[in-house]
N, C-alpha and C positions, 0 to 999 in steps of 0.2 A: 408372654406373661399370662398368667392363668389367671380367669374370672370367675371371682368368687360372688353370688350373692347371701347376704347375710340376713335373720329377720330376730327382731329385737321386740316380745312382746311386752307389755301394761307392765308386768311383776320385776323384768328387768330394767327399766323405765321409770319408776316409781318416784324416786325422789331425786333429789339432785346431786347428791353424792353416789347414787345408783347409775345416772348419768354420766359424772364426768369418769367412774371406773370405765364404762362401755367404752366411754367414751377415746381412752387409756388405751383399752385392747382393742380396738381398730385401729389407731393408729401407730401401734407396733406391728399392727401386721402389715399395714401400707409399706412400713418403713424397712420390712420383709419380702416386697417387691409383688406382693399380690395383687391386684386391681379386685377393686370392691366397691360392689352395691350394697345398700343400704339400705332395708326398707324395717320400713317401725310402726306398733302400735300407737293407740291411745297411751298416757301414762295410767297405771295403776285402774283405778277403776272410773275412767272419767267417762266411758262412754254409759254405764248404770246411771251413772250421777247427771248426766245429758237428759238420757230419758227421763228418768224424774223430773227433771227441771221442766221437759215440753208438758209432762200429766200434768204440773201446777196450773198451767196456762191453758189446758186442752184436754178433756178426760179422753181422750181419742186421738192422740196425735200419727200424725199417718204423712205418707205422700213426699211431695219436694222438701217441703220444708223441714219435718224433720231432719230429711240428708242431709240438709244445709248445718243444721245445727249440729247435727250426730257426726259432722265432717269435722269439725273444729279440734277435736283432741286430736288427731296423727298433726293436723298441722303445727300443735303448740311440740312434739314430739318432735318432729324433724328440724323444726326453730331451734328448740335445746339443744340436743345432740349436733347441729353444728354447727351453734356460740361455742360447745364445749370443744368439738374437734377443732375450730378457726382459733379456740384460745393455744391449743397445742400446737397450732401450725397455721400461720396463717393464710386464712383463705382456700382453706385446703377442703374445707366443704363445702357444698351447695343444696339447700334443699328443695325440697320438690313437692308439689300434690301430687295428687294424683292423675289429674287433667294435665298438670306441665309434663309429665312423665309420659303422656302417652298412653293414656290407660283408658280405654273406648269402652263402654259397656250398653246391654238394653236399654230399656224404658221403665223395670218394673222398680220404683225405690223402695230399698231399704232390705233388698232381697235381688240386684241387681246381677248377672254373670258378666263376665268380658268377653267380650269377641273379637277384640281387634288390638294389639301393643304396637305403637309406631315411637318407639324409644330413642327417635332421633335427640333430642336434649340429652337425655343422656349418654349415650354414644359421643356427644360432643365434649361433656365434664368428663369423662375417661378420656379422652383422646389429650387436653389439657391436665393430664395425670391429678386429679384430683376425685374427689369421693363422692355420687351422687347421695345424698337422705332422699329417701321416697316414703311419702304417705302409704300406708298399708290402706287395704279396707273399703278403698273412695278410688273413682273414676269418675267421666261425663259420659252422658248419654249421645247416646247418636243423634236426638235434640239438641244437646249445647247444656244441657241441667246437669247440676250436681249428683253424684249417685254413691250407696253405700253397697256393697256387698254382702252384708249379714254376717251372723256372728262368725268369727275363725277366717273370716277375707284376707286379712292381711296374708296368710298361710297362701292365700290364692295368689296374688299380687306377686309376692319373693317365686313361686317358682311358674307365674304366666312371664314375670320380665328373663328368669334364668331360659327357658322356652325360646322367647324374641330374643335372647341376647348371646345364646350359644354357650352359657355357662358351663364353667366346669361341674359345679354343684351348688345346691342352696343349705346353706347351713342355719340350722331353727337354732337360736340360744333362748334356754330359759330357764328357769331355777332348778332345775336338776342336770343332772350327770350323764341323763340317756333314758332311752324306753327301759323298764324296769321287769320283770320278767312277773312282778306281780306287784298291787300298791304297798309301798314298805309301812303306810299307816295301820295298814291290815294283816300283812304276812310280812314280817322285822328280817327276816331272811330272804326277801325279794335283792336280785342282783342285776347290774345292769346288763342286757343284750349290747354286745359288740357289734353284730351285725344281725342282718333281716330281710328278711324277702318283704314288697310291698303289698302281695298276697296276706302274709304272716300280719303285717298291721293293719288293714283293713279288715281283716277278722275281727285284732283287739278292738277297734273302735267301734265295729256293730255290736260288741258284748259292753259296751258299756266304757273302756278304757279313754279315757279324754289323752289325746295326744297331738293331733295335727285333725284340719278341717278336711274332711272326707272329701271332695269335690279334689283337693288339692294334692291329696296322694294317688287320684286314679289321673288326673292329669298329668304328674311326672310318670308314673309306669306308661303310661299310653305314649310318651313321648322321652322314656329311657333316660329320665334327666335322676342324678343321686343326689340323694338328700341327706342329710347327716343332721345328727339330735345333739346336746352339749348344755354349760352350763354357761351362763352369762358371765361369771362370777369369775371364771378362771378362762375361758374361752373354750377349754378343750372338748371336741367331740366325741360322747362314748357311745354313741350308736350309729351307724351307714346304714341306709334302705338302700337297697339295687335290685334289680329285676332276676338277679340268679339266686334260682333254688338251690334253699340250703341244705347241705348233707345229714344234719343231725338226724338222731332215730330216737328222741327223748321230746318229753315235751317245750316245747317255747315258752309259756305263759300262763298263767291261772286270772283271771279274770272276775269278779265278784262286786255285783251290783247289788245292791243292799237295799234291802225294805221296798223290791219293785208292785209295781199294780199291773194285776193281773183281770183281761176281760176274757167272757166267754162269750161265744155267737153260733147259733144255730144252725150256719152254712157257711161255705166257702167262701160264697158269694158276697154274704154280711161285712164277710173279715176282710175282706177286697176293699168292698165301702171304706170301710173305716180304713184300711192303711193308706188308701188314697187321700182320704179325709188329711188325715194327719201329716201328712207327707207336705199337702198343696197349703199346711199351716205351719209349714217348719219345724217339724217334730218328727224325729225318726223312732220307729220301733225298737227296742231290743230284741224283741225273737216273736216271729208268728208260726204257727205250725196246727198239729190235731193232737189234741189228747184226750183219750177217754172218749174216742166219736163228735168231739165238739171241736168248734176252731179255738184257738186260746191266741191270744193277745198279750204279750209282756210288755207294759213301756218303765220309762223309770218314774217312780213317785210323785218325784219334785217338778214336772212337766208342767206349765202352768196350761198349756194348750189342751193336752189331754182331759185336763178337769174341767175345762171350759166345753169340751165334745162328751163326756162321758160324765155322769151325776157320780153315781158312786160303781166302784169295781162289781162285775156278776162274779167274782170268783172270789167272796171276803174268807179270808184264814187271818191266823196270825201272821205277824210280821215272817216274811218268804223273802230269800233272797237269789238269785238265778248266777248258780258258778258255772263258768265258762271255762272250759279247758283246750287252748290249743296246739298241735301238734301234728305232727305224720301220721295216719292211722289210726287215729285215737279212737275215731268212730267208727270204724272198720274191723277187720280181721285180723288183727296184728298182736304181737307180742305186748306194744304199750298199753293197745286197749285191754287186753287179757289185766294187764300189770293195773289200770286204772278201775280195773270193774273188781280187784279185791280188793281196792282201797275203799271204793264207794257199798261194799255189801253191807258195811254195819250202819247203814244209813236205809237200806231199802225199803223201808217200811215207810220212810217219811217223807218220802219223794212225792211230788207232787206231779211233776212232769218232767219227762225226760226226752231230747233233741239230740241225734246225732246226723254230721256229714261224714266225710273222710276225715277231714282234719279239724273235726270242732266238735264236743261235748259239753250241751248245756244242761244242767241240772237243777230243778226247783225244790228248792228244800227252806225249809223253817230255821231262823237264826234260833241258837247257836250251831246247829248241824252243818249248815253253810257255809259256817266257818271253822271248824273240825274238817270237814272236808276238804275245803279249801288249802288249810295250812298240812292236809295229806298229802294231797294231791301235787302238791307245789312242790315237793323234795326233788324229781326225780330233775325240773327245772333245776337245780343248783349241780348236776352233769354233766357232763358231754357226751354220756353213751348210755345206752338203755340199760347195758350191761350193767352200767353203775350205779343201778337202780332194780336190783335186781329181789327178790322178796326175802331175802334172809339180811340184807343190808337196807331197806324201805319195808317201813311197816305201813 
């Protein structure tokens, strides 16, 4: 019988009719012979509304205690989800923290890693064909205290137990349909990616693409577990990540961070500082590099950390935004890159700064050109061969 773990965030969690649907499509698949884990967010947005709640009491809320509290929403999450499974069958679920599951982590809270899954309990509710709920997010410390993970944990948790548990695969459900080949709020013709190298989406996510918690995709490639992307709503998965490189010769994705802040720094060394700075405060870069003889710094706007290390941006323009383009060749000597540099010539003027690898082209341009670009750039994504993108058929 094949081990599935499943992971069910905040958005598919949200209410209680949102609930007992999930709750519906697990257990039609049990009833399909699959064996299934379970691991769950907070509902909706209970863990914002957490925090809030410690500011009132603590302009500074930090340490154990918070975990304790920040721990409370998976556990009202795994309670839910199965009253709702035990109403469809009874007794058919059990939930779990994250400490009864086996989930061993450092000392540092609220930004906690795992180092150790001893998933005997649940090994034991599979063995009694029943379903384990596991708290996303939260572990105990190798002290005995309560511990959170930090933002996108639970993402950690569904493929550290698929890891300890020999799964087949871990499947993310959440309000869409799959990775998207570009945000459909920005380019209406973004289409879902069927499948993916984990290469291909830890690209998307250093350019800015919010999909799965970074830590947690370089954990399954390092240890060859697949992952599959889908929609809560219907069950079905429209994206596979696997470690085999893809054949296409077209771009994957367009990528478009909107309204970023850009810093400059006078040496390498500066730019060092600072991305360590920012790194050891939970805040990733979008792109560092040289332009123009200076270091530049792209993070995203809305960083509350960044604004807390930096007063105002050295690089003020207007509103800039950094398209990201991924693919085979892109940045290279290839026929796409040829194909994407006469997409971007009626823009040259406006560029601000421009990054290439092999497979990744980032662009700094002024909105609306960003997004002209962007929705150029994106055509040749809705192909399968470069050929079909070729310049009398892609303008």
């Amino acid at each position: 019988m094949s081990l599935i773990i499943q992971k069910y965030g905040g958005k598919a969690l949200a209410a209680p009719e949102d609930i007992k649907q999930v709750a519906r499509l697990i257990h039609a698949r049990h009833k399909d012979g699959v064996q299934l884990v379970v691991v769950v967010s907070a509902m909706g947005d209970t863990t914002d509304r957490y925090t809030a709640m410690a500011k009132s009491v603590n302009s500074s809320p930090a340490g154990r205690e918070l975990d304790v509290l920040l721990s409370v929403g998976e556990r009202i999450s795994i309670a839910m989800l199965a009253l709702a499974l035990n109403a469809l069958e009874k007794d058919l679920a059990v939930s779990l923290t994250g400490a009864q599951a086996g989930i061993i982590t450092d000392t540092v809270h609220t930004a906690a890693k795992i180092v150790e899954i001893r998933p005997l309990r649940v090994r034991e509710i599979l063995d009694q064909n029943r379903i384990p709920v596991i708290a996303g997010y939260q572990g105990i410390t190798t002290d005995k205290n309560i511990s959170t993970l930090g933002r996108g944990g639970t993402d950690a948790t569904a493929v550290g137990l698929a890891v300890a548990l020999g799964a087949e695969r871990v499947e993310f459900m959440k309000d869409v349909d799959g990775v998207q080949s570009a945000d459909p709020k920005l380019i209406p013709t973004a289409r879902v990616i069927p499948e993916m190298s984990y290469d291909d989406v830890l690209q998307m996510m250093g350019c800015g693409a919010k999909i799965l918690q970074v830590p947690a995709v370089e954990m399954a490639a390092e240890h060859k577990v697949k992952l599959a992307i889908g929609n809560s709503k219907t069950g079905v998965a429209g994206t596979i990540l696997t470690d085999r490189p893809l054949g296409r010769r077209t771009l994957t994705s367009v990528i478009v961070a909107e309204n970023v802040r850009c810093e400059l720094f006078d040496s390498a060394t500066n730019l060092l500082r600072a991305v360590k700075a920012l790194r050891e405060a939970g805040c990733s870069p979008l792109l560092s590099g040289n332009s123009g003889g200076k270091s530049l710094l792209i993070l995203k706007r809305e960083e509350e950390i960044a604004r807390e290390l930096f007063t105002e941006p050295l690089m003020p323009r207007e509103q800039v935004s950094l398209v990201s383009l991924i693919g085979p060749g892109v940045g290279s000597a290839s026929d796409l890159a040829d194909m994407v540099q006469r997409k971007l010539a009626p823009y040259r003027d406006q560029i601000a700064a421009i990054f290439m690898t092999e497979s990744r082209l980032s662009v700094l341009l002024p909105m609306p050109a960003a997004q002209q670009f962007a929705e150029a750039a994106h055509r040749p994504c809705l192909s399968n061969d470069l050929a079909d993108a070729s310049p009398a058929r892609a303008s």
